[in-house]
ROKE-588209 format. One record per residue (C-alpha): residue number from 1; chain; x, y, z. Coordinates in pm, whole numbers, m for minus. Each point is the difference from the previous one (the first is absolute). Last residue first. Example, Ala and Ser with C-alpha at 12.3 -4.5 7.8 and 13.67 -1.06 7.14 Angstrom:
# residues 2
<atom><k>2</k><c>A</c><x>1367</x><y>m106</y><z>714</z></atom>
<atom><k>1</k><c>A</c><x>m137</x><y>m344</y><z>66</z></atom>
# end
This chain:
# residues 314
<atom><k>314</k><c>A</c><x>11025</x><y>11578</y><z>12017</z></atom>
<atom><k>313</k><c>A</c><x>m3</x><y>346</y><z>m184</z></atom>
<atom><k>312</k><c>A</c><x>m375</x><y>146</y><z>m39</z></atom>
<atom><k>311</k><c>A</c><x>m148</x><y>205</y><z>m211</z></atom>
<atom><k>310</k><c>A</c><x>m358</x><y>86</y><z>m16</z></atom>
<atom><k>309</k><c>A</c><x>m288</x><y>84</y><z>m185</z></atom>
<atom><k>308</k><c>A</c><x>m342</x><y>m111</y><z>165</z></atom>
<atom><k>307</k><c>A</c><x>m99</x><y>m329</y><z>153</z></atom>
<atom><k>306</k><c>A</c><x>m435</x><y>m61</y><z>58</z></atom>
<atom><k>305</k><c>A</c><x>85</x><y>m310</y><z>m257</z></atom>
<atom><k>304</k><c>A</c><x>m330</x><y>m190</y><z>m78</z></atom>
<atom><k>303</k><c>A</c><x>35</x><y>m376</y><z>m152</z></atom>
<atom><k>302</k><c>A</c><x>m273</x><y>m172</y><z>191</z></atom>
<atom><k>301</k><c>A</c><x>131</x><y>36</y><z>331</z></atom>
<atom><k>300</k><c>A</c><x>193</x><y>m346</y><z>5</z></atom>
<atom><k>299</k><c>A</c><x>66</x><y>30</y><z>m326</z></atom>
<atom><k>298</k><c>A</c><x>221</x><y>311</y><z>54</z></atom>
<atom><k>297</k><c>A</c><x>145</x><y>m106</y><z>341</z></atom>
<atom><k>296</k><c>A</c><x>117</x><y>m347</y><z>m241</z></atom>
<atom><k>295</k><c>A</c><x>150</x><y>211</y><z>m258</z></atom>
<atom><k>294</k><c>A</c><x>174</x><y>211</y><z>216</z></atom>
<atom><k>293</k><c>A</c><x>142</x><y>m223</y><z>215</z></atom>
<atom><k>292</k><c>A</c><x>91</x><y>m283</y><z>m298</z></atom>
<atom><k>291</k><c>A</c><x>186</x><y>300</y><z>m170</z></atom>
<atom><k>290</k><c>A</c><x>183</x><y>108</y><z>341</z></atom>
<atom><k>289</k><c>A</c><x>83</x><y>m398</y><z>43</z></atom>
<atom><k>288</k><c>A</c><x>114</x><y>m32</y><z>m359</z></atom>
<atom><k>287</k><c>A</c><x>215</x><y>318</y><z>43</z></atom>
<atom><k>286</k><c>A</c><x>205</x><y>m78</y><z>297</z></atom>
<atom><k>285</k><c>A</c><x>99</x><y>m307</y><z>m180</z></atom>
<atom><k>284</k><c>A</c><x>m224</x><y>m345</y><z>51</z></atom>
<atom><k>283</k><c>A</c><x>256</x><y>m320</y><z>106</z></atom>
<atom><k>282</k><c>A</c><x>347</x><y>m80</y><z>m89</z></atom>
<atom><k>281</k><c>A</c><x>339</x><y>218</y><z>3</z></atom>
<atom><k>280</k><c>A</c><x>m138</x><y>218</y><z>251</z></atom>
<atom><k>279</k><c>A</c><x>m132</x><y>371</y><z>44</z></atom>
<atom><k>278</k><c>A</c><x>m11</x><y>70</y><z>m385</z></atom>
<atom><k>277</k><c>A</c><x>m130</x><y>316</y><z>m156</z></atom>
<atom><k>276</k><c>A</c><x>50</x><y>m103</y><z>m362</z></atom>
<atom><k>275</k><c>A</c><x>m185</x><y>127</y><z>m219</z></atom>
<atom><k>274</k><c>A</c><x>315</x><y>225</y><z>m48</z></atom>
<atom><k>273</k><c>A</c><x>184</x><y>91</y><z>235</z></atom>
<atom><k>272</k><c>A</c><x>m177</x><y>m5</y><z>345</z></atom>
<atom><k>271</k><c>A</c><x>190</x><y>214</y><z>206</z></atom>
<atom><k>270</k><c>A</c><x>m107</x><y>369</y><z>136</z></atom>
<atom><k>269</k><c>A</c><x>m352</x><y>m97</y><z>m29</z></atom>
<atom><k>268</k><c>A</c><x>m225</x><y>226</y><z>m140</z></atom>
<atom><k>267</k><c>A</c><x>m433</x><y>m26</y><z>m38</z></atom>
<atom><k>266</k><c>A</c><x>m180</x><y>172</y><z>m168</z></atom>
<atom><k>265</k><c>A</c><x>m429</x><y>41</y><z>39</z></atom>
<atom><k>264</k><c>A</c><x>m181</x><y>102</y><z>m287</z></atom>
<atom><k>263</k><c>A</c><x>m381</x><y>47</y><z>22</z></atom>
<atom><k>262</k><c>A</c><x>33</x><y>361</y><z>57</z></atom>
<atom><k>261</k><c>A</c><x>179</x><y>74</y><z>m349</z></atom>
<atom><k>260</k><c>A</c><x>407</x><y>86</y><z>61</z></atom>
<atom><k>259</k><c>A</c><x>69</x><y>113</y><z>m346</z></atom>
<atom><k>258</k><c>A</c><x>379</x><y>m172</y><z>m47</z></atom>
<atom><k>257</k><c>A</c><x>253</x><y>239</y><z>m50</z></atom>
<atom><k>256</k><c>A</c><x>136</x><y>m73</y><z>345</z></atom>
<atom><k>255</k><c>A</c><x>36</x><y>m320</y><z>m20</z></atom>
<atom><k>254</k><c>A</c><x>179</x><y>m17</y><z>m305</z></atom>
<atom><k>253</k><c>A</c><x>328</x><y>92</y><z>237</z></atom>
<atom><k>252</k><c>A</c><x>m29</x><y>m333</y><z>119</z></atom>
<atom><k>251</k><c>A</c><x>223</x><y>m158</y><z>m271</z></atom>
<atom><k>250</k><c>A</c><x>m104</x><y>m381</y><z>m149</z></atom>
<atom><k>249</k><c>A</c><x>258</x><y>m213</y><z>m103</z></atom>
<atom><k>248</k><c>A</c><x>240</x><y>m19</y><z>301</z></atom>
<atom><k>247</k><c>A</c><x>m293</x><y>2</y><z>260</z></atom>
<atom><k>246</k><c>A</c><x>129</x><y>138</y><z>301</z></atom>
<atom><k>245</k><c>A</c><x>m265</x><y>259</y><z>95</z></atom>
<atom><k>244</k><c>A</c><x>m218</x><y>m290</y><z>m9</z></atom>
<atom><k>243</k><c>A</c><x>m369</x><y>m41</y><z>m123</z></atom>
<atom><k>242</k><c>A</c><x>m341</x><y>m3</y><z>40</z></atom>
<atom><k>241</k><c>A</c><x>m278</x><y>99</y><z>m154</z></atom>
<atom><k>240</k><c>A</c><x>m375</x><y>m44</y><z>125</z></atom>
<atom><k>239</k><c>A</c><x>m263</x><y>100</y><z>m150</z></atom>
<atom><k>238</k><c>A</c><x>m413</x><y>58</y><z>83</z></atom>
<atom><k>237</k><c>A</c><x>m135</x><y>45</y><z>m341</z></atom>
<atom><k>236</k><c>A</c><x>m47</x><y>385</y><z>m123</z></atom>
<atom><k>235</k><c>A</c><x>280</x><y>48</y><z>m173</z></atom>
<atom><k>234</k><c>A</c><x>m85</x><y>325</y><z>m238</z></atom>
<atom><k>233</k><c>A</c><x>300</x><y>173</y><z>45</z></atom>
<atom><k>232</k><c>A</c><x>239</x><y>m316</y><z>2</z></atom>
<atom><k>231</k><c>A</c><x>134</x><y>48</y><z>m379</z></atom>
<atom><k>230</k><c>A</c><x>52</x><y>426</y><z>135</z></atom>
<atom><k>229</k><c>A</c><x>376</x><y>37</y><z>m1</z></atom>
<atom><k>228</k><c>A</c><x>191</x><y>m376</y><z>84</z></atom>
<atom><k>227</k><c>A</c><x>m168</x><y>m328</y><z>m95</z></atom>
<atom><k>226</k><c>A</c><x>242</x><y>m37</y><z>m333</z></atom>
<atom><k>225</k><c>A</c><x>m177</x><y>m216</y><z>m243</z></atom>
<atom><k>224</k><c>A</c><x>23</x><y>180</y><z>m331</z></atom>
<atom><k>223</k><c>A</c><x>258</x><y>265</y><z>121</z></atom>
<atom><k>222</k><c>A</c><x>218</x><y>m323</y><z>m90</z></atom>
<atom><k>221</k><c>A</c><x>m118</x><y>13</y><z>m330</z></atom>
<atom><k>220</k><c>A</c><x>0</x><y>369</y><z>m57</z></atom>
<atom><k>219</k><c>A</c><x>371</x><y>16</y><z>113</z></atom>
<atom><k>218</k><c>A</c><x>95</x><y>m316</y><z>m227</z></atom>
<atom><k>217</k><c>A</c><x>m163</x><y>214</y><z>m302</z></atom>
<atom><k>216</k><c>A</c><x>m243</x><y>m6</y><z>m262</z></atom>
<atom><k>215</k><c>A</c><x>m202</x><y>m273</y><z>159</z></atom>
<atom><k>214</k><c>A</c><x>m228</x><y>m205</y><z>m258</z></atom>
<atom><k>213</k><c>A</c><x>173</x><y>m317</y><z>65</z></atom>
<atom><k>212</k><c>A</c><x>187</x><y>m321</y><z>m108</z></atom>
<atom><k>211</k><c>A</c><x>378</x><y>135</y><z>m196</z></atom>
<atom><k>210</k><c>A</c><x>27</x><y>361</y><z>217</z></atom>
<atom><k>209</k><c>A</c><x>m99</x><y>m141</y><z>381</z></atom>
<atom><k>208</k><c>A</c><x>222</x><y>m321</y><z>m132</z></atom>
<atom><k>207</k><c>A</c><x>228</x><y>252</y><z>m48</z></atom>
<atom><k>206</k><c>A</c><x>18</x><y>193</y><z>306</z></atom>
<atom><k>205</k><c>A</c><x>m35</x><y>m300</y><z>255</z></atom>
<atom><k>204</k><c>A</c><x>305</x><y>m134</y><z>m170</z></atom>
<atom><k>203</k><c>A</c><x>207</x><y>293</y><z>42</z></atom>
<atom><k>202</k><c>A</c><x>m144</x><y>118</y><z>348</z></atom>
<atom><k>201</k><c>A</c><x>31</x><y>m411</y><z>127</z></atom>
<atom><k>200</k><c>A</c><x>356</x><y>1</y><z>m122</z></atom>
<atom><k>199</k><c>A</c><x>77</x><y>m374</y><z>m12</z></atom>
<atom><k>198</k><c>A</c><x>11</x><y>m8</y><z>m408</z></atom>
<atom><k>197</k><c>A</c><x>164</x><y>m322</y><z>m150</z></atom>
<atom><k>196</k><c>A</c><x>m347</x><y>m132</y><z>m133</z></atom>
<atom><k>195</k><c>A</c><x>m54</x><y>361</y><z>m211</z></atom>
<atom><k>194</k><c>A</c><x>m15</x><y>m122</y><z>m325</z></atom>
<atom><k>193</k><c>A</c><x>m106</x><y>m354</y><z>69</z></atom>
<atom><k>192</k><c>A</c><x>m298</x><y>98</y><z>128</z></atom>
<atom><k>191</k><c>A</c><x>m241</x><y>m82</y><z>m276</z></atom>
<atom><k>190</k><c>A</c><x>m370</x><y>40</y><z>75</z></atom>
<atom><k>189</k><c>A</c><x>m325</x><y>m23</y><z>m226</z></atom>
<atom><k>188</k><c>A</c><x>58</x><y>m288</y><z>m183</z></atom>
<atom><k>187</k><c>A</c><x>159</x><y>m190</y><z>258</z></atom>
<atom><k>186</k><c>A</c><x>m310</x><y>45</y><z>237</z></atom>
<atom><k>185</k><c>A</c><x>42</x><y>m293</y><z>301</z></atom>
<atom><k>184</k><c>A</c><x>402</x><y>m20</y><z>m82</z></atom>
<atom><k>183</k><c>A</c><x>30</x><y>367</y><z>35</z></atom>
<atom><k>182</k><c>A</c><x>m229</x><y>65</y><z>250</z></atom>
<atom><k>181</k><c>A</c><x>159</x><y>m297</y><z>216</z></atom>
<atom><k>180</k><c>A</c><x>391</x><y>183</y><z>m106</z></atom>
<atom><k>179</k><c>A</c><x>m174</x><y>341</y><z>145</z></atom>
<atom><k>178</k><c>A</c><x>m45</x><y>m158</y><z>326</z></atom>
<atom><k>177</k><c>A</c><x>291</x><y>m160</y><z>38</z></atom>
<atom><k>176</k><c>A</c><x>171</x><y>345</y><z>m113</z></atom>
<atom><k>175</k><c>A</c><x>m188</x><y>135</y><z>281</z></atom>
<atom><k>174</k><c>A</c><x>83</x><y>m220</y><z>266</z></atom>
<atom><k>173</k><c>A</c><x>392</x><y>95</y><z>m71</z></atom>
<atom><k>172</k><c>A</c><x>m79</x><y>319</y><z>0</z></atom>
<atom><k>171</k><c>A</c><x>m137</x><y>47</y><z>293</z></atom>
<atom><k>170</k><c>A</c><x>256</x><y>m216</y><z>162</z></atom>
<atom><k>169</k><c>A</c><x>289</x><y>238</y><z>m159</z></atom>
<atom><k>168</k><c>A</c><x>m180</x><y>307</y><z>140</z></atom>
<atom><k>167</k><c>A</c><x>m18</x><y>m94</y><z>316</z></atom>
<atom><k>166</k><c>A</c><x>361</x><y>m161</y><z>39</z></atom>
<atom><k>165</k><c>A</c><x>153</x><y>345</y><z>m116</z></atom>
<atom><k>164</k><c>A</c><x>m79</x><y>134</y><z>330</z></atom>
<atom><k>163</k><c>A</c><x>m130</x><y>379</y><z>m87</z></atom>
<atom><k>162</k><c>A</c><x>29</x><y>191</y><z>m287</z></atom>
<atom><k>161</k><c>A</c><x>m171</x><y>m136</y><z>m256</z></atom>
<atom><k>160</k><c>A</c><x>m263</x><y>m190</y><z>228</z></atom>
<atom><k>159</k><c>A</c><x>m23</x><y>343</y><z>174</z></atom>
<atom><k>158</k><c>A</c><x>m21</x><y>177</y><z>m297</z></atom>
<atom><k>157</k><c>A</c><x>m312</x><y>m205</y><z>m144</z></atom>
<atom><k>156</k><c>A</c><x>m140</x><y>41</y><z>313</z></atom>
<atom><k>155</k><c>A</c><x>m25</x><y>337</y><z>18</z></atom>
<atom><k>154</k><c>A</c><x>m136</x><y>29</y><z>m363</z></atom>
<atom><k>153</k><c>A</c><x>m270</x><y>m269</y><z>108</z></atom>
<atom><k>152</k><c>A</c><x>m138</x><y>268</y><z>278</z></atom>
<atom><k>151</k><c>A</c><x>m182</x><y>m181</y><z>244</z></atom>
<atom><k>150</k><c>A</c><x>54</x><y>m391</y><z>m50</z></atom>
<atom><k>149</k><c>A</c><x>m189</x><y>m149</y><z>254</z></atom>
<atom><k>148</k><c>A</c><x>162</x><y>m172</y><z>343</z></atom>
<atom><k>147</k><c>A</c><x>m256</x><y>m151</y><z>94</z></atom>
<atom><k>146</k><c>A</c><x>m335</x><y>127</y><z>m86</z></atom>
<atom><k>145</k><c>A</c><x>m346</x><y>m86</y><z>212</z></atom>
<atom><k>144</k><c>A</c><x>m344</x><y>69</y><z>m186</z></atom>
<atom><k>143</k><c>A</c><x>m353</x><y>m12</y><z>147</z></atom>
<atom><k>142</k><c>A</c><x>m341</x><y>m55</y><z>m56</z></atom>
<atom><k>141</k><c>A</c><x>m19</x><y>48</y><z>m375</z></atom>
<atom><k>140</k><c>A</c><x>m296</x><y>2</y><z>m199</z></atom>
<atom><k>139</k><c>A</c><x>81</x><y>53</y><z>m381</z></atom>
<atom><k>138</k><c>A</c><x>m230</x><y>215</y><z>m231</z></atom>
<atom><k>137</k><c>A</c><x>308</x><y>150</y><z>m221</z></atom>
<atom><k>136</k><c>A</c><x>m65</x><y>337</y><z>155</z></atom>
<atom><k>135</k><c>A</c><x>11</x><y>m63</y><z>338</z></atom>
<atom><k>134</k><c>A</c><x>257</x><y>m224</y><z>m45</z></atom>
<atom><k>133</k><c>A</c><x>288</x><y>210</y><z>m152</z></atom>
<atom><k>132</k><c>A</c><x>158</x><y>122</y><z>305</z></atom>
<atom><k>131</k><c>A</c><x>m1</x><y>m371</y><z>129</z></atom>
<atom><k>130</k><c>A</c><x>136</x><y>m126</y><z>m353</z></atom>
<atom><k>129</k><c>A</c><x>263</x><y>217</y><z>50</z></atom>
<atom><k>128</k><c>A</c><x>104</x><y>m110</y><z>373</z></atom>
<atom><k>127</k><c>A</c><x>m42</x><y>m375</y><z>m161</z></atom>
<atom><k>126</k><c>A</c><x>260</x><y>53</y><z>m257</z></atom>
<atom><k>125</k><c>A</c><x>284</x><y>165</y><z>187</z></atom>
<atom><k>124</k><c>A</c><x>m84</x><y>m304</y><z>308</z></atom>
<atom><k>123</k><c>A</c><x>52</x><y>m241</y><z>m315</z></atom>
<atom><k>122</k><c>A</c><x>364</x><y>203</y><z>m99</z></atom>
<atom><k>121</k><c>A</c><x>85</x><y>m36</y><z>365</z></atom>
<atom><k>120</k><c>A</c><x>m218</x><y>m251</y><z>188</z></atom>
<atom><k>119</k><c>A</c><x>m370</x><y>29</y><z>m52</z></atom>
<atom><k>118</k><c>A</c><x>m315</x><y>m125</y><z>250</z></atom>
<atom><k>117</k><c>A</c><x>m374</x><y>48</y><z>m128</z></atom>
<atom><k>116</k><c>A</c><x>m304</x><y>m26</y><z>188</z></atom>
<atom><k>115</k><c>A</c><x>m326</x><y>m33</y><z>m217</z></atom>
<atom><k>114</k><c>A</c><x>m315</x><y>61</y><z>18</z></atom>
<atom><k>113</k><c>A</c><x>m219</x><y>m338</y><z>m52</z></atom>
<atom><k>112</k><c>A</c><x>m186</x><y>m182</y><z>m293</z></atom>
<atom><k>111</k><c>A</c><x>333</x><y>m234</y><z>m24</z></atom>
<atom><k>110</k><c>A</c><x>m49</x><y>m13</y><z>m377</z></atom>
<atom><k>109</k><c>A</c><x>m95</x><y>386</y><z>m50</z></atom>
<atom><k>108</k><c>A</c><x>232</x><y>120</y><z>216</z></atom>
<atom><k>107</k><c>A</c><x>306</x><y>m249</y><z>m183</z></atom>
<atom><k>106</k><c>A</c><x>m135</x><y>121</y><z>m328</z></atom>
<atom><k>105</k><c>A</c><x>14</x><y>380</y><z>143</z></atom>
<atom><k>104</k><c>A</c><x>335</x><y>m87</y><z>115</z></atom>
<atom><k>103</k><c>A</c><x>169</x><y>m143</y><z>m310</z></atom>
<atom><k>102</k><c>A</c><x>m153</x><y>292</y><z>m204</z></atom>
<atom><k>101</k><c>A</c><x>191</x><y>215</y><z>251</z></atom>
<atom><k>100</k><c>A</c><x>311</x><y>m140</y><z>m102</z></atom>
<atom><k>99</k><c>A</c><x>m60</x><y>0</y><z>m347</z></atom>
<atom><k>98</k><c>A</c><x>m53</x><y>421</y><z>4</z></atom>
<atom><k>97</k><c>A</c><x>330</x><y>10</y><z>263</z></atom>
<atom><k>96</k><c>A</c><x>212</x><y>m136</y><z>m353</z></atom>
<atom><k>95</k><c>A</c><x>224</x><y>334</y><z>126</z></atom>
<atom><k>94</k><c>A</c><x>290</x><y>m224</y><z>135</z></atom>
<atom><k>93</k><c>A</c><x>82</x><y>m174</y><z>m310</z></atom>
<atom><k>92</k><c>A</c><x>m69</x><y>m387</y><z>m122</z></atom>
<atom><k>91</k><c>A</c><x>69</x><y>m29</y><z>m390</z></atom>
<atom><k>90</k><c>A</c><x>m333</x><y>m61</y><z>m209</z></atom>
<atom><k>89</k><c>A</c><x>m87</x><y>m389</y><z>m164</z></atom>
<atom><k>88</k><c>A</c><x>m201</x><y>m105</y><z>324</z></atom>
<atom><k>87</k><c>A</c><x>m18</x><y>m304</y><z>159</z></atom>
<atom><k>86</k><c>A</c><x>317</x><y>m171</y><z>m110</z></atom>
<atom><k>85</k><c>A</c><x>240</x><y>171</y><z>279</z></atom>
<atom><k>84</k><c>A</c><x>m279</x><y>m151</y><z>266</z></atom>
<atom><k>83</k><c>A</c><x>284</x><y>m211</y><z>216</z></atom>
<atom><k>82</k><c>A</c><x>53</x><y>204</y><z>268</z></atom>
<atom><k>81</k><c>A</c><x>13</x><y>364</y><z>m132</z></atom>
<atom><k>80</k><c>A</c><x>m89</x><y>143</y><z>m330</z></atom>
<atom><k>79</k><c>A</c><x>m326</x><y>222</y><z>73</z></atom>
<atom><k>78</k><c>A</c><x>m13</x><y>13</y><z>348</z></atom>
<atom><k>77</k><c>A</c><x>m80</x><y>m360</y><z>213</z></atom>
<atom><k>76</k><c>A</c><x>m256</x><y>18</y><z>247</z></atom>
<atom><k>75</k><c>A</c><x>m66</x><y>m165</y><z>334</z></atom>
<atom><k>74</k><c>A</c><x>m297</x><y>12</y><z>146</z></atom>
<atom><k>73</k><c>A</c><x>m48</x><y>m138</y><z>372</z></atom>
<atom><k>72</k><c>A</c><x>m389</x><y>m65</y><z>107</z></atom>
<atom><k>71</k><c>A</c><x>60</x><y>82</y><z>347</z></atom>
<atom><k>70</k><c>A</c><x>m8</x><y>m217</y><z>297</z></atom>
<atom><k>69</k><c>A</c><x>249</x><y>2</y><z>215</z></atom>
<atom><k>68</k><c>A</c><x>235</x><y>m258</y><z>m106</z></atom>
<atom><k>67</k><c>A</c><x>m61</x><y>165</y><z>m335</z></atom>
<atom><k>66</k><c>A</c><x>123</x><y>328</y><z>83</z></atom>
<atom><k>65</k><c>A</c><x>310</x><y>m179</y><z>214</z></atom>
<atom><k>64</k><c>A</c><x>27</x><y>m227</y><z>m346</z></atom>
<atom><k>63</k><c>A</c><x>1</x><y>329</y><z>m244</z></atom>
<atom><k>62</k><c>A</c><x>264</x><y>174</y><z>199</z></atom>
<atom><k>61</k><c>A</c><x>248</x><y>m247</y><z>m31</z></atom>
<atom><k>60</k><c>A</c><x>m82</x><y>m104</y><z>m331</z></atom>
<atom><k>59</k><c>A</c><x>m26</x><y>401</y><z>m155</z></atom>
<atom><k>58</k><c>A</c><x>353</x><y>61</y><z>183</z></atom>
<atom><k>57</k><c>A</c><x>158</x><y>m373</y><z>m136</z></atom>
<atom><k>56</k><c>A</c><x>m34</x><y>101</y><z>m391</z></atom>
<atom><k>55</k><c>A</c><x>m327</x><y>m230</y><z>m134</z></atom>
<atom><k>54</k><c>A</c><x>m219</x><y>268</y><z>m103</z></atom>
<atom><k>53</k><c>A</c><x>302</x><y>128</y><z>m188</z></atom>
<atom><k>52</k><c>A</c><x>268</x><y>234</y><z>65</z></atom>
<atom><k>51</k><c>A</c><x>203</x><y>198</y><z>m272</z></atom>
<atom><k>50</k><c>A</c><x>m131</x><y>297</y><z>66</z></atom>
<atom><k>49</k><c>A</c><x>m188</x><y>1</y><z>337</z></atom>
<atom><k>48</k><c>A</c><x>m276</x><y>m258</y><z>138</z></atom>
<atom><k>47</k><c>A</c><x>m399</x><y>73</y><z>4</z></atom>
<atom><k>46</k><c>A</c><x>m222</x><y>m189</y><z>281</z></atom>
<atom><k>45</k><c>A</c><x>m368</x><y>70</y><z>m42</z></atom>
<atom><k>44</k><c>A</c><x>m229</x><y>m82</y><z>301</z></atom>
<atom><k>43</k><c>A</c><x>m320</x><y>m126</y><z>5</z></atom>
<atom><k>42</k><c>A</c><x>m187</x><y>0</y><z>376</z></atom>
<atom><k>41</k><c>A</c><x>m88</x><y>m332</y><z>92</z></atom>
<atom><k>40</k><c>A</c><x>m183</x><y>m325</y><z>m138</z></atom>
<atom><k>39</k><c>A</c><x>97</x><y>m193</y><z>385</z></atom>
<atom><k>38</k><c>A</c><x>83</x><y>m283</y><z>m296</z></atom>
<atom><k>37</k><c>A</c><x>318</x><y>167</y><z>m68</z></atom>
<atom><k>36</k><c>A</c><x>m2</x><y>119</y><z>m410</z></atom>
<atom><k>35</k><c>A</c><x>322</x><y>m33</y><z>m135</z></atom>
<atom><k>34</k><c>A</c><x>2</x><y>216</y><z>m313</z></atom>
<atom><k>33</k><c>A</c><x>325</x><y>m6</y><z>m282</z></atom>
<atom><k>32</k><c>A</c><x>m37</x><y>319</y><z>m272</z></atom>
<atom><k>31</k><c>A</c><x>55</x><y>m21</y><z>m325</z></atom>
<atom><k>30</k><c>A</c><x>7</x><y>317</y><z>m228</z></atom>
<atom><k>29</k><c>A</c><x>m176</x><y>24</y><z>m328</z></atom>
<atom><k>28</k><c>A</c><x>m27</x><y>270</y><z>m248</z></atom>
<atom><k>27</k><c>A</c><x>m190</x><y>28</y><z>m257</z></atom>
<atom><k>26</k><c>A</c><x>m78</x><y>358</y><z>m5</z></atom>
<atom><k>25</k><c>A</c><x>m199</x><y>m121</y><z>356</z></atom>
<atom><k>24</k><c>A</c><x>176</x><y>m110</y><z>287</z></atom>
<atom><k>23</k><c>A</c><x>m145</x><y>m393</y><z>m41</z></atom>
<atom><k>22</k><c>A</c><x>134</x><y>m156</y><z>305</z></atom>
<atom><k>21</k><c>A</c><x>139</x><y>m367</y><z>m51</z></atom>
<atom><k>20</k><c>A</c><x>m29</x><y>m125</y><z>344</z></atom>
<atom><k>19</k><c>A</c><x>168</x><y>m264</y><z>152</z></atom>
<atom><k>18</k><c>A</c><x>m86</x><y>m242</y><z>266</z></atom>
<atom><k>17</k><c>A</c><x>188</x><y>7</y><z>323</z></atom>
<atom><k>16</k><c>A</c><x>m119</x><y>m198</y><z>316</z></atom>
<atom><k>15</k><c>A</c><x>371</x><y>m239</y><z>17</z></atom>
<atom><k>14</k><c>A</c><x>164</x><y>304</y><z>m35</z></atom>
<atom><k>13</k><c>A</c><x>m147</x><y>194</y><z>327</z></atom>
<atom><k>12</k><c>A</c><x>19</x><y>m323</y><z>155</z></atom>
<atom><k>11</k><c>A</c><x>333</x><y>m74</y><z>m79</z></atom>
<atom><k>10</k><c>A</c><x>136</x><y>394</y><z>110</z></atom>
<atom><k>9</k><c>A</c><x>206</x><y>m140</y><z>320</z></atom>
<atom><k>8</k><c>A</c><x>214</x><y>m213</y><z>m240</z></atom>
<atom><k>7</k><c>A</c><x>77</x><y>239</y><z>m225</z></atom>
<atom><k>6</k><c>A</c><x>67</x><y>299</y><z>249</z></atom>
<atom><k>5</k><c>A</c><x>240</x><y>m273</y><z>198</z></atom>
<atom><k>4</k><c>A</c><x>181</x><y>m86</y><z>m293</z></atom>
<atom><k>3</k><c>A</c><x>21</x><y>370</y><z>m147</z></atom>
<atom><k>2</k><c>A</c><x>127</x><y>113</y><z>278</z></atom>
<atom><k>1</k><c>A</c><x>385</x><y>m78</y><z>2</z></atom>
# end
């Protein structure tokens, strides 16, 4: 029932688009989709979940209000997602963070600006790395807001499994569409066929984890890009995260083993779901309008945050 609306209300930001081929470096490539408004405002990176693309409805919505004021909206596509299965000959997984942040410092270096950057679930996961990485990798970062991250991927992995069995059978679903493109983009390299009737995400995640990469383990993989422990220790980019102690797919209880730097500000509803947080059927969610807040008080005072730790349930 959105999607019409969203669509329709994010023409302009679709109608400014050109794509970018971003050279990540090892040969990789990831394409990214910038509307620049002609105010020339703040940049602002836009990363969707698993699964998602830069065209799901959550990156649209939120990248027209961004655009309608202003800011140069980014949207990227992970390795593997949208249409870019052909782009690269490796297998998308959670721990490619090292192409990820070659995507930023290429979009730094092109817009000539710091950069804001915006991530919902597995994308929010990504950014908050790549903000506790920044320092060292040379990337200027202004601020960071993550809805609904993954925290602790072994969590979620048992809450799809054990949870509403709708979850895990959508996930799946999109994935094996996914993995079918890789197939039929690199049939050399990939063949499927084996393992097409599989739904268990922790069986299939396991051996694709054991056929395409260097991980000994499914633990050690998923350790790989878990945000829990001391991954945020050396944040030091003003952050936001928020998310809902109702989310089906992600549990709270990796809030508390998160390292709580000074720049990090969290922020709990008690509903939301997941990336969801809607208040009406049509229109900006809850979220949108606290990402569109923050973002615009931060460019609006030149991208310093005077917040300190905190939690909060709205």
């Amino acid at each position: 029932m959105r999607r019409g609306p969203i669509v329709r209300r994010a023409a302009p930001l679709l109608a400014a688009q050109r794509e970018l081929l971003l050279d990540c470096g090892d040969g990789v490539r990831l394409q990214c989709f910038r509307s620049s408004s002609t105010r020339h405002g703040e940049p602002v990176v836009v990363l969707h979940g698993w699964e998602g693309s830069a065209d799901s409805l959550y990156v649209l919505s939120l990248g027209q209000q961004l655009f309608e004021r202003g800011f140069d909206v980014l949207r990227l596509n992970l390795r593997d997602h949208g249409e870019t299965h052909h782009l690269n000959r490796g297998l998308f997984h959670s721990c490619r963070l090292a192409e990820v942040m070659g995507a930023l410092r290429m979009l730094q270096r092109l817009t000539g600006r710091p950069l804001r950057l915006v991530g919902f679930s597995l994308g929010g996961n990504f950014l908050l790395r790549a903000g506790a990485e920044a320092r060292s990798a040379g990337l200027d970062l202004s601020r960071i807001v993550a809805v609904s991250p993954v925290l602790d991927p072994h969590e979620t992995l048992l809450a799809l499994e054990d949870g509403f069995r709708g979850y895990s059978l959508y996930f799946a679903r999109k994935w094996w569409r996914s993995l079918k493109k890789k197939q039929a983009a690199w049939p050399q390299d990939y063949d499927f066929r084996d393992l097409q009737d599989t739904q268990d995400l922790r069986r299939l995640t396991a051996e694709l984890i054991r056929r395409y990469t260097r991980f000994a383990s499914l633990n050690e993989y998923l350790d790989g890009y878990s945000l829990t422990g001391r991954r945020l220790e050396a944040l030091e980019v003003p952050s936001t995260l928020i998310t809902s102690l109702d989310d089906p797919i992600i549990p709270p209880t990796g809030l508390s083993r998160l390292a709580r730097p000074s720049c990090l500000s969290i922020v709990v509803t008690r509903q939301g779901g997941h990336c969801g947080f809607l208040e009406r059927l049509v229109g900006p969610t809850w979220a949108e309008r606290l990402v569109v807040a923050e973002l615009t008080l931060k460019a609006s005072t030149g991208g310093e945050s005077t917040e300190t730790a905190a939690e909060e349930v709205a």
